[in-house]
LOVO-33561 format. One record per residue: x, y, z of N, C-alpha, C in turn; residue number from 0. Coordinates in steps of 0.05 Angstrom, whole numbers, plus 5000, padded with zeros to 4 digits. Last residue first. Example, Ala and Ser with C-alpha at 12.3 -4.5 7.8 and 13.67 -1.06 7.14 Angstrom:
residues 2
{{5257 4955 5142} {5273 4979 5143} {5258 5001 5157} 1},
{{5264 4886 5156} {5246 4910 5156} {5264 4934 5156} 0},
end
This chain:
residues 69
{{9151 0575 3713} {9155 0546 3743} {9158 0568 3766} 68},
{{9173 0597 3675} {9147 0607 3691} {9144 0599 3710} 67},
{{9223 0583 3660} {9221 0610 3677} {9195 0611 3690} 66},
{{9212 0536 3636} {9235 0542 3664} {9229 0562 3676} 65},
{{9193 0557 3596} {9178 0539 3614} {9189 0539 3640} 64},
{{9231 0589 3569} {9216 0593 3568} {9200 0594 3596} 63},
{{9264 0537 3560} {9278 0558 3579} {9261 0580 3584} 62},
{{9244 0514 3524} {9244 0495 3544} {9261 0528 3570} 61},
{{9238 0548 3476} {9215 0541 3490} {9221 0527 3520} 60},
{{9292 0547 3467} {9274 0575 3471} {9252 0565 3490} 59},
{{9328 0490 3489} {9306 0504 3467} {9302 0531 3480} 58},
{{9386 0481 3521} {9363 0479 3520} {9355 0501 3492} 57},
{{9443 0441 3474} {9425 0462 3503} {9394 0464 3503} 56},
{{9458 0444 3411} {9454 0437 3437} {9445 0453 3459} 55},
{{9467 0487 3378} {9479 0464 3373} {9485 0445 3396} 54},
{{9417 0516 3329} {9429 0509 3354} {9449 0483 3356} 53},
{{9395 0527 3290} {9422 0521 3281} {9431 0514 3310} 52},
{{9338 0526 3289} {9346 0503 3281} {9380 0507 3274} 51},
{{9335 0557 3337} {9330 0530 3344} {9341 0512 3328} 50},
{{9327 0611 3301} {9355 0599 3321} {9362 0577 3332} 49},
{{9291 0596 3268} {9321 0600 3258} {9335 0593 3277} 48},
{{9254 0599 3308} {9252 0581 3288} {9283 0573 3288} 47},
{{9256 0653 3331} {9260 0638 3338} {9264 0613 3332} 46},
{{9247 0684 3284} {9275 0686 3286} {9276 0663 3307} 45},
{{9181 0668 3286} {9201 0666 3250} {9239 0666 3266} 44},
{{9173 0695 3327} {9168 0676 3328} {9182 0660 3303} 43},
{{9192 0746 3300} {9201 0739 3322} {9199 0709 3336} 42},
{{9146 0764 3261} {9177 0753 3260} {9187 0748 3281} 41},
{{9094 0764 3301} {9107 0734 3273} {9131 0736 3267} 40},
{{9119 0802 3332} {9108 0778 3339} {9110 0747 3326} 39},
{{9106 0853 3288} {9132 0843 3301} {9138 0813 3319} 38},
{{9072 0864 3243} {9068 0854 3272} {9088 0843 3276} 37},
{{9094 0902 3206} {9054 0907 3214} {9060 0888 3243} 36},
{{9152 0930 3198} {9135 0907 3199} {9108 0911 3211} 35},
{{9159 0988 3172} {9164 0981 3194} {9141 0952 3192} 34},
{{9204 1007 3117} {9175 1005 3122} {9171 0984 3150} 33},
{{9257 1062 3124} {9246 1035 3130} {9220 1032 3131} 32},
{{9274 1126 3089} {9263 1101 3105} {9252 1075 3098} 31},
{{9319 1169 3084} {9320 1148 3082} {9295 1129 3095} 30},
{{9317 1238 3069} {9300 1213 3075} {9304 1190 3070} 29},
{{9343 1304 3070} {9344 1273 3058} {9333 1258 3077} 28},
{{9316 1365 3069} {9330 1347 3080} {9321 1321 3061} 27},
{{9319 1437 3063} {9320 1406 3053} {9341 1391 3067} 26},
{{9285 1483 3103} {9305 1466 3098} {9303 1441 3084} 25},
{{9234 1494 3125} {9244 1516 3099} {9264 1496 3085} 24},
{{9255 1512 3186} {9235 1514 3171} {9241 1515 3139} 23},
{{9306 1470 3218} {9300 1493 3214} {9279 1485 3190} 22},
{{9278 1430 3266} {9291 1427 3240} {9283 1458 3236} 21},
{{9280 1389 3316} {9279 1416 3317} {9299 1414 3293} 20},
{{9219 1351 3334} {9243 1350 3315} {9248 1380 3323} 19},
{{9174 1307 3372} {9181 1327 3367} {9207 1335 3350} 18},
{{9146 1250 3330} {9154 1262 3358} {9176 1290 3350} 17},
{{9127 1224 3284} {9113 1218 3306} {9128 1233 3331} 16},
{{9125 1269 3222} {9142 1265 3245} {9119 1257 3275} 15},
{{9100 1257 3167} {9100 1269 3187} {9115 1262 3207} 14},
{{9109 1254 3096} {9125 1248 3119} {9107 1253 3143} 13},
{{9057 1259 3054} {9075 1271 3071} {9081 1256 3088} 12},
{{9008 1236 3031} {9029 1246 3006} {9058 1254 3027} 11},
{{8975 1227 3064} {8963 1247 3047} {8983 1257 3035} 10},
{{9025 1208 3117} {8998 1217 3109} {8993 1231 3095} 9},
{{9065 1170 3147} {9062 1177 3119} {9034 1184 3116} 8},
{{9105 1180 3201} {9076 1170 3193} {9072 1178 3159} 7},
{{9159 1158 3246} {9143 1185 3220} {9119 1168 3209} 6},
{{9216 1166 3290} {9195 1149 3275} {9176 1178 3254} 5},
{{9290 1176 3265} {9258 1193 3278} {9236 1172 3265} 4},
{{9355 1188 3268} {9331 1172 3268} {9306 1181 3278} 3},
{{9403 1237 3251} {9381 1223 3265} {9354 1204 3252} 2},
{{9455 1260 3227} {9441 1243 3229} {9430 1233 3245} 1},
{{9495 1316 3200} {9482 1305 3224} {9462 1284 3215} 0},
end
């Protein structure tokens, strides 16, 4: 079985940010991801990328602007 679960690393330990039902006692395997500090700069970073392979049409930004109007 495989699930995903967010988790906090405190004082040497995993902890689980939301409820789990694991039997007590049990070994389990750990794969994890270190989660970006601000999701915002990459995103602003993927928008970059996508602008510069675009291959016409409107920009991010110009469809952006469109919407607030």
């Amino acid at each position: 079985m495989t699930k995903t679960i967010r988790a906090r690393f405190i004082g040497g330990v995993f902890k689980p940010l939301e409820e789990i039902e694991f039997p007590e006692g049990k070994d389990a395997m750990i794969i994890f991801e270190e989660k970006p500090e601000d999701w915002s700069l990459i995103f602003k970073e993927l928008v970059k990328q996508v602008e510069a392979v675009s291959t016409g049409g409107n920009s991010v930004e110009d469809i952006r602007k469109e919407r607030q109007r």
